[in-house]
C-alpha positions as CSV (number, residue, x, y, z in Angstrom):
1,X,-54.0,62.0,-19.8
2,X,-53.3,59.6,-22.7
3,X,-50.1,62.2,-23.7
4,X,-49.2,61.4,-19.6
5,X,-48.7,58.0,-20.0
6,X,-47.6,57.8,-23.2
7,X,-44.2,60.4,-21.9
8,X,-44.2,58.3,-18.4
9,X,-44.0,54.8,-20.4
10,X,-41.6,56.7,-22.1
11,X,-39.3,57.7,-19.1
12,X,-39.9,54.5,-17.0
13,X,-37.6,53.1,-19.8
14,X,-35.2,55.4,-18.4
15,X,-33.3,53.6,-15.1
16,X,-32.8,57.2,-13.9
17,X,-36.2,58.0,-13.9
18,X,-39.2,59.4,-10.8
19,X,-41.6,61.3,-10.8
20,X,-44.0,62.8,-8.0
21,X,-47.1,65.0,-7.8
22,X,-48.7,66.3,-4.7
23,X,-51.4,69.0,-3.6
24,X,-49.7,70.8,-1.3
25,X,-53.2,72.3,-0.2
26,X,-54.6,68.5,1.0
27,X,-51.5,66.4,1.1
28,X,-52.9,64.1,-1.9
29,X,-50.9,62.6,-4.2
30,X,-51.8,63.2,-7.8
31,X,-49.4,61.1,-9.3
32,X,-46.8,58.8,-8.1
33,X,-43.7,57.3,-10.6
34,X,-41.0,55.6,-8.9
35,X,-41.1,58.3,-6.5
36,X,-39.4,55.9,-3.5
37,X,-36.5,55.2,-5.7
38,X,-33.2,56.4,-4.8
39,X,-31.8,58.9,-7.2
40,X,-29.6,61.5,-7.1
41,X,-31.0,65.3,-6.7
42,X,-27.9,67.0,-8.0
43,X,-28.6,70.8,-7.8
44,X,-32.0,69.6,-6.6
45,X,-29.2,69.8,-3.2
46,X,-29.6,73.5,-2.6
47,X,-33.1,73.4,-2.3
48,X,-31.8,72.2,1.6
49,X,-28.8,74.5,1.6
50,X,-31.1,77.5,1.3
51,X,-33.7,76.1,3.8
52,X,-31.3,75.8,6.5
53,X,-29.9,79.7,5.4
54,X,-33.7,80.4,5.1
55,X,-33.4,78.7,9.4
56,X,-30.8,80.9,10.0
57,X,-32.3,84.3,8.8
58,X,-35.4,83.9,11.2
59,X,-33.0,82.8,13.8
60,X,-31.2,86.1,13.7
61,X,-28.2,84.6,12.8
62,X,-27.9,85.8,9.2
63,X,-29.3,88.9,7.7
64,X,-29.6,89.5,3.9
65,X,-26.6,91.9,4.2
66,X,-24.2,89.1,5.9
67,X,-21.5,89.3,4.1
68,X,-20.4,85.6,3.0
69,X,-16.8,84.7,2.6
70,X,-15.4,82.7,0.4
71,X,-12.5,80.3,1.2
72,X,-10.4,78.1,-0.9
73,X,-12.3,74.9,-0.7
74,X,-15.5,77.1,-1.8
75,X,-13.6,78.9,-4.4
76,X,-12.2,76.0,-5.8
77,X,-15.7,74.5,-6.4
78,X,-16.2,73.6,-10.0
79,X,-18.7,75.5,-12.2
80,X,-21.3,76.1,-12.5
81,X,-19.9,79.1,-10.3
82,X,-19.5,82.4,-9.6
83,X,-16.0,82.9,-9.2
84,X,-15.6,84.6,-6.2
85,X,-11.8,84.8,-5.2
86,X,-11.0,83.4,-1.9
87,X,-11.1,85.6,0.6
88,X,-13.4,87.9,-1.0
89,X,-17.4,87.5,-0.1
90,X,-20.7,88.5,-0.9
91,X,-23.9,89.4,0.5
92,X,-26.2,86.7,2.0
93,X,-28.7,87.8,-0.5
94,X,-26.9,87.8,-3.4
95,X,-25.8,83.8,-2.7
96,X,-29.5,83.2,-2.1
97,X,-30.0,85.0,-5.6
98,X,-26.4,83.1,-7.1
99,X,-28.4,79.5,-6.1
100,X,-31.8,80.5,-7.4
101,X,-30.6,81.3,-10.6
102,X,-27.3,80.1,-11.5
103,X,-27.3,77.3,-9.6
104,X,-23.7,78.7,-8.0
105,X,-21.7,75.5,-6.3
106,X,-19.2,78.1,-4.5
107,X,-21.6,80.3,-3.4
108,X,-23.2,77.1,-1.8
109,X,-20.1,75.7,0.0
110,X,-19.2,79.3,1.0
111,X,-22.5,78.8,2.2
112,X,-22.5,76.0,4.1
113,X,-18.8,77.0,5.7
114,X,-20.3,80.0,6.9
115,X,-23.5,78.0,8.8
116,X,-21.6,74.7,9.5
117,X,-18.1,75.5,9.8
118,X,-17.2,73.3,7.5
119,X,-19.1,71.9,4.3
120,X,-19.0,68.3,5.7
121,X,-20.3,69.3,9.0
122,X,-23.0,71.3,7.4
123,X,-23.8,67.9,5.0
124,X,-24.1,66.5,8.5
125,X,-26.7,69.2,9.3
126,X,-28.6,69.3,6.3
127,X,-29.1,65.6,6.7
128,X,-30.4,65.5,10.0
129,X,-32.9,68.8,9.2
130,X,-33.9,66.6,6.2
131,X,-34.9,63.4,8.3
132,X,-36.8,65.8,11.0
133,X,-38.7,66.8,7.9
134,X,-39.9,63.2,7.1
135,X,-37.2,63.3,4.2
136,X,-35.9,59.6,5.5
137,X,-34.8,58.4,2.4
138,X,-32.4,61.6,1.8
139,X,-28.5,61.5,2.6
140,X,-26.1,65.4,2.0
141,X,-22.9,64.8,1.6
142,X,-22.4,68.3,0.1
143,X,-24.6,71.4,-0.2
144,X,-24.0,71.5,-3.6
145,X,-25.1,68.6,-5.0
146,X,-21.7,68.3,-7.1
147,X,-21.2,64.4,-8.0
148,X,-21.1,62.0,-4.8
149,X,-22.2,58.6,-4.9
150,X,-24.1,58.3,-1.1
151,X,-25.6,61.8,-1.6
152,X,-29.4,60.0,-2.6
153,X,-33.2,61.5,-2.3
154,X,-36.1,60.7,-3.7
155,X,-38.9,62.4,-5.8
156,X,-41.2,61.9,-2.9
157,X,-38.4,63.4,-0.6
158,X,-37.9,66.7,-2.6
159,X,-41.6,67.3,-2.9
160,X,-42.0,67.5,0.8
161,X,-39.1,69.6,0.7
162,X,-40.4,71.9,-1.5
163,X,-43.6,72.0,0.1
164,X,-41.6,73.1,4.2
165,X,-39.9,75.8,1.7
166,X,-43.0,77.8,0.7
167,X,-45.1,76.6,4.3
168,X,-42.2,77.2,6.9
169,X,-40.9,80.5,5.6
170,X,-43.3,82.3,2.8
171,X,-41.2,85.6,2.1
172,X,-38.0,83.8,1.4
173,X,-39.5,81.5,-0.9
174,X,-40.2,84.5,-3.4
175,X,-36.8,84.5,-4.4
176,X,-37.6,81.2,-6.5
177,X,-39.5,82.9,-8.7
178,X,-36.7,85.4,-9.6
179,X,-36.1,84.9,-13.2
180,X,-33.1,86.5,-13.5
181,X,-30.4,89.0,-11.6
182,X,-27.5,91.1,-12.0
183,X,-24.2,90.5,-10.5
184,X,-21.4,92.3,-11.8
185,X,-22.2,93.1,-15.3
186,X,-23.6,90.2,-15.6
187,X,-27.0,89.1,-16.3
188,X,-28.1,85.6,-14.2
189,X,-30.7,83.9,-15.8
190,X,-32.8,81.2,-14.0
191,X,-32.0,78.1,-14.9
192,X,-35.8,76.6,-14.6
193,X,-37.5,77.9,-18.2
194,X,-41.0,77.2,-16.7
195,X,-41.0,80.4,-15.0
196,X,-43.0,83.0,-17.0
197,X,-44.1,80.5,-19.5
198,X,-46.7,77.7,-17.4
199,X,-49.4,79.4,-15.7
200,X,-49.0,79.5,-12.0
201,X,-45.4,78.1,-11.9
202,X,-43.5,80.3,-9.0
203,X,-40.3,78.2,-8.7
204,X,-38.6,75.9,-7.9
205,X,-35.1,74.0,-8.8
206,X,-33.7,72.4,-11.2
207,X,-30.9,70.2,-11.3
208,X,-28.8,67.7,-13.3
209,X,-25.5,66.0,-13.3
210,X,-24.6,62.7,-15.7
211,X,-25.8,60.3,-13.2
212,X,-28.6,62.0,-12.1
213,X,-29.9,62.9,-15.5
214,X,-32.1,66.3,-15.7
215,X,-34.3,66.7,-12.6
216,X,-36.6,69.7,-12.0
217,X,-38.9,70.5,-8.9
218,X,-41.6,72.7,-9.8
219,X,-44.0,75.0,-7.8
220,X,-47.4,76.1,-8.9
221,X,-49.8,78.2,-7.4
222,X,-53.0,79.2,-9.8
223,X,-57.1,79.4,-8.4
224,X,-56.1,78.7,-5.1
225,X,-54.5,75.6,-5.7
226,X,-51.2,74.6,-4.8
227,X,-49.1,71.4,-6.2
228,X,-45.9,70.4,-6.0
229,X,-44.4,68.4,-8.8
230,X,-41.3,66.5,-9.2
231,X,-39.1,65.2,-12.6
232,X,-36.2,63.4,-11.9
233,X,-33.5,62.0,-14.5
234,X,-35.0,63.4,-18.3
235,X,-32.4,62.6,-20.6
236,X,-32.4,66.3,-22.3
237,X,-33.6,69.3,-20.4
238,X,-36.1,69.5,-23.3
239,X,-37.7,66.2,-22.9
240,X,-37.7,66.7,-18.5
241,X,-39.8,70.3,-19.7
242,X,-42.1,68.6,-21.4
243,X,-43.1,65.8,-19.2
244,X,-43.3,68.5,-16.4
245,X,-45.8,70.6,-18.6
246,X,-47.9,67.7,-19.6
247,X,-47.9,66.3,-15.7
248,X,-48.9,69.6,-14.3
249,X,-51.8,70.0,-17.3
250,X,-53.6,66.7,-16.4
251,X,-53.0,67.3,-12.3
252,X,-53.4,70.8,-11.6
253,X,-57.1,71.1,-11.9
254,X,-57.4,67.6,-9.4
255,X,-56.0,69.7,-6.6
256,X,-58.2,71.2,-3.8
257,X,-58.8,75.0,-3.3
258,X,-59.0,74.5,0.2
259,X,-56.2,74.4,3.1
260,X,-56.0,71.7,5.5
261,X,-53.5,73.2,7.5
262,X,-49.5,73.2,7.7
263,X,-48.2,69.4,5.8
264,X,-45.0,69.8,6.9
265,X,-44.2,69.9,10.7
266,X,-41.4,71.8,12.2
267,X,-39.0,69.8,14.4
268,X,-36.0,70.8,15.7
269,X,-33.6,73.8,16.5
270,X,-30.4,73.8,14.2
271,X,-27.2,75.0,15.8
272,X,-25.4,76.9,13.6
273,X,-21.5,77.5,13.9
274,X,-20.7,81.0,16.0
275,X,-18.2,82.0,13.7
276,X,-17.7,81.5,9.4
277,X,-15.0,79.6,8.7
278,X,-10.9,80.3,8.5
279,X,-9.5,81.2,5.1
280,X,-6.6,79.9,6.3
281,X,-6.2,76.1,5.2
282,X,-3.9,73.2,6.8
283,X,-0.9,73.1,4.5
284,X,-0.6,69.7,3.5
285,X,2.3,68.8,5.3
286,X,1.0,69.8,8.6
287,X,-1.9,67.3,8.1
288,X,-1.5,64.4,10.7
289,X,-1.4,60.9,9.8
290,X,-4.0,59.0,10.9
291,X,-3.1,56.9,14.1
292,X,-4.4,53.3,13.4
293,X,-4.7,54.0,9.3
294,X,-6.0,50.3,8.9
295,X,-9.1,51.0,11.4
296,X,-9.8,54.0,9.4
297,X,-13.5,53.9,7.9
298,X,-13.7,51.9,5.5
299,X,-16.8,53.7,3.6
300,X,-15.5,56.8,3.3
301,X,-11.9,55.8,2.2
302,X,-13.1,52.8,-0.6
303,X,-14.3,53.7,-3.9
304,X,-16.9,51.2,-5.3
305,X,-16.1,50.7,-9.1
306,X,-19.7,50.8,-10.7
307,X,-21.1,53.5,-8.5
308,X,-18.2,56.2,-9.4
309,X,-18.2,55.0,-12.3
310,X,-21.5,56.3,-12.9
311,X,-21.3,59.4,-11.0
312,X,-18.2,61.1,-11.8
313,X,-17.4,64.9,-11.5
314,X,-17.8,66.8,-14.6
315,X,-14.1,68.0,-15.4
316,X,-12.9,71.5,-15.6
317,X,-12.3,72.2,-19.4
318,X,-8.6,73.1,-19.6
319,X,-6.3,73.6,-22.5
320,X,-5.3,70.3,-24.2
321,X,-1.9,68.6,-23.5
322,X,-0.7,65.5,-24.8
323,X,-2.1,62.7,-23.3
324,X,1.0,60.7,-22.8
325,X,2.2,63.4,-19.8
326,X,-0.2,61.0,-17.8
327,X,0.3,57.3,-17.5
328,X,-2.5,55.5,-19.1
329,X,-3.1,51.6,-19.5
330,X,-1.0,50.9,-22.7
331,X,2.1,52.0,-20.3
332,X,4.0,49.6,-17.5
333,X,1.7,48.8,-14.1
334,X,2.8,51.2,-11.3
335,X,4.3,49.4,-8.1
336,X,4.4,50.9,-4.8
337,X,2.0,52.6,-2.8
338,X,-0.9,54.2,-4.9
339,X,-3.8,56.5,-4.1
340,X,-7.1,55.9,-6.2
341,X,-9.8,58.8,-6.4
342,X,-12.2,57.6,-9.1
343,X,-13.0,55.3,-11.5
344,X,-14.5,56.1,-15.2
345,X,-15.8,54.8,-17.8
346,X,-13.5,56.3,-20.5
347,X,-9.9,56.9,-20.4
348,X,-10.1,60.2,-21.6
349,X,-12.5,60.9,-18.6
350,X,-10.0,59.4,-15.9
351,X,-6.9,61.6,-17.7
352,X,-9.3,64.5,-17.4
353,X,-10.2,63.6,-14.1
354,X,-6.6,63.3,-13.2
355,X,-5.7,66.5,-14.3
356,X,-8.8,68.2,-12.8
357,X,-7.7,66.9,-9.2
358,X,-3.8,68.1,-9.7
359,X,-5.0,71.7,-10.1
360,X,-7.5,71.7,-7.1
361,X,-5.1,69.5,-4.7
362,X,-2.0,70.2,-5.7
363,X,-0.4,70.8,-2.2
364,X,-1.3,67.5,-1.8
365,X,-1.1,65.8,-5.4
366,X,1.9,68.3,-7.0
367,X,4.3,65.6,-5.9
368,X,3.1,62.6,-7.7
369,X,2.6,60.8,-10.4
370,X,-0.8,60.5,-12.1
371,X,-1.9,57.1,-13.7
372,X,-4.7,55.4,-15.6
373,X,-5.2,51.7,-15.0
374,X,-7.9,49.8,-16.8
375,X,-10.2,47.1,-14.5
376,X,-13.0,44.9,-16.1
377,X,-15.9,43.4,-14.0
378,X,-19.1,42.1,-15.5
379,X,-17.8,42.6,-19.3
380,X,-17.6,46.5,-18.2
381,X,-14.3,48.2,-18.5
382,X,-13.6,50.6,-16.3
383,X,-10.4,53.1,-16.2
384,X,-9.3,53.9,-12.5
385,X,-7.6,57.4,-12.3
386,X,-4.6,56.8,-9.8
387,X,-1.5,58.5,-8.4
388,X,1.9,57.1,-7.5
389,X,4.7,57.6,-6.2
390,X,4.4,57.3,-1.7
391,X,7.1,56.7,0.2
392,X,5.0,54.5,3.0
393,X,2.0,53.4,3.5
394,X,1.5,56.4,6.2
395,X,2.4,58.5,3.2
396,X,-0.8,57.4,1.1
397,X,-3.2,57.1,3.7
398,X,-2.4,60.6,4.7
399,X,-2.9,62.0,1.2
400,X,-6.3,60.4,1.1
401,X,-6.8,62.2,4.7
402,X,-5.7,65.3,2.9
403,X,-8.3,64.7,-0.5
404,X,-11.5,64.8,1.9
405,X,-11.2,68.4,2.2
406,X,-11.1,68.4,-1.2
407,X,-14.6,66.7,-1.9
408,X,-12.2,63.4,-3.3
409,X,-13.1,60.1,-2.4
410,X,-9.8,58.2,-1.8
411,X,-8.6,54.3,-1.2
412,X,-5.0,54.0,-0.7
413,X,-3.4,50.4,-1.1
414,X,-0.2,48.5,-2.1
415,X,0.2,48.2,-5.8
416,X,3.6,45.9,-5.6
């Protein structure tokens, strides 16, 4: 117990940090860190996506052999990925496999199209199956858990999520334990290294982004004890493993043998779309312009400095290219109507960023021109990645319409 404490003083230094450990026999808790915090669950995310795909099996809407199709929002989804070209699909059970192991984010927003009709709808849905869950500190914006700054859990939340996976539908949840598949020629390996190597650990996900740090929900069965343990924001993947073995070693044998019954209640009928969604995507110039752009709301189209700062996508690696093809801050301010879709806490990041977005939106980006701009606030600089270059203010607010199919958050203003 000493080793315990002395890893959780540790990790409490950490600002990302929570942990949470219940018997999922009893509902006791074991240990509690944090676990009420808001934090971000990352790939903790399709833990959800697969319960509601895990709804829509027993439903009869999906069978393992559904083929999945991919479309160019899923596609497009940044790795970790399969790369599935759009228009092509998969089996239902090989996406369940993809997200066990590989943590695949297109095989989660093909997904999520396929159940929802479209990925935000199905955020939509996932949130409101997580709050009939008891989850009410938990907000999907995406069933991937790719970067977004109002997608928040807890460590309490994803524990009671992990404990309706294994009570609400037992079969399904022996895919977590798969260590690794095949797809292709390929060998997938599971991304949670507990599996094989703790006794009694049978799943479940792990997940990390920069922001979030290195979370990990883990699963153990052993005796007739059941526990559900929770690690949120390790700073290594290394340092997240270890805390999980040590928390499990001093908890495990404090659990019951005995059942109480079902924790979790069951609430609810989800209505899934009839049909997967259209391939086909709005060319940009058919996108309407908002009617009354200035009562447009205001929290999806503003992007708060500090929070995306924090919790900005990963960028695609691409070949390097000089960085003066993109404006940065050493060059003259732009004037004019200007679109901004993140702000980053390196200018390297934000040129990245920029170039990143130009590839996945370019029917609606190709046009114009990408800038950095620096901002400070609080003695923190940050470096706002921006695009130029519209005609109108209709022009702009109409792009930033555009980037929300694109997972972008937007705010569109007058730069002059």
């Amino acid at each position: 117990m000493l080793v315990v404490l002395a890893l959780a003083a540790s990790a409490e230094a950490n600002s990302k940090y929570a942990s949470f450990v219940i018997d999922a026999n009893t509902g006791k808790t074991l240990y509690s860190r944090n676990a009420d915090a808001p934090r971000y669950p990352a790939s903790l995310t399709k833990m959800m996506t697969l319960y509601m795909l895990f709804e829509a099996m027993e439903a009869g809407k999906v069978s393992k052999n559904t083929r999945i199709v991919f479309s160019r929002h899923a596609a497009s989804m940044q790795p970790t990925k399969l790369g599935v070209p759009a228009g092509k699909s998969i089996t239902a059970e090989t996406a369940i496999l993809a997200l066990v192991t590989k943590s695949a984010n297109d095989a989660a927003a093909a997904i999520a199209e396929h159940l929802g009709g479209s990925e935000s709808n199905f955020a939509k849905m996932m949130t409101a199956k997580a709050h009939a869950l008891g989850m009410s500190h938990t907000t999907f914006k995406n069933a991937s858990g790719l970067p977004n700054s109002r997608q928040v859990t807890t460590a309490h939340d994803m524990a009671t999520l992990g404990i309706a996976l294994q009570e609400h539908f037992p079969e399904q949840f022996k895919y977590f334990s798969t260590q690794s598949f095949k797809y292709g020629r390929t060998h997938l390996r599971n991304h949670n290294r507990l599996l094989g190597k703790v006794r009694g650990v049978d799943g479940i996900k792990t997940g990390y982004t920069r922001a979030s740090g290195f979370n990990l929900v883990a699963s153990v069965h052993t005796g007739g004890r059941s526990i559900v343990a929770v690690v949120m924001g390790g700073k290594t993947g290394a340092s997240r493993d270890a805390h999980m073995r040590e928390l499990l070693a001093s908890t495990v044998t404090k659990g019951s043998r005995h059942k109480r019954g079902m924790l979790v209640a069951r609430k609810g009928t989800t209505h899934f779309a009839d049909a997967p969604v259209e391939i086909a995507e709005l060319p940009a110039e058919e996108i309407p312009v908002p009617a009354h752009p200035d009562r447009a709301d205001e929290a999806d189209a503003t992007v708060t400095e500090a929070v995306v700062a924090s919790y900005a996508a990963e960028p695609t690696p691409r070949p390097a290219e000089p960085l003066d093809t993109i404006q940065t801050a050493s060059t003259a301010e732009r004037s004019g109507w200007v679109i901004q879709i993140a702000s980053l806490p390196s200018e390297d990041e934000a040129v990245e960023f920029l170039r990143n977005a130009q590839d996945r939106a370019s029917p609606v980006l190709g046009k114009h021109d990408p800038f950095v701009e620096t901002f400070e606030k609080s003695g923190t600089v940050y470096h706002r990645a921006r695009f130029a270059g519209f005609d109108s203010k209709s022009d702009a607010w109409a792009a930033c319409k555009a980037l929300k199919k694109y997972n972008y958050s937007c705010l569109a203003f007058d730069n002059s």
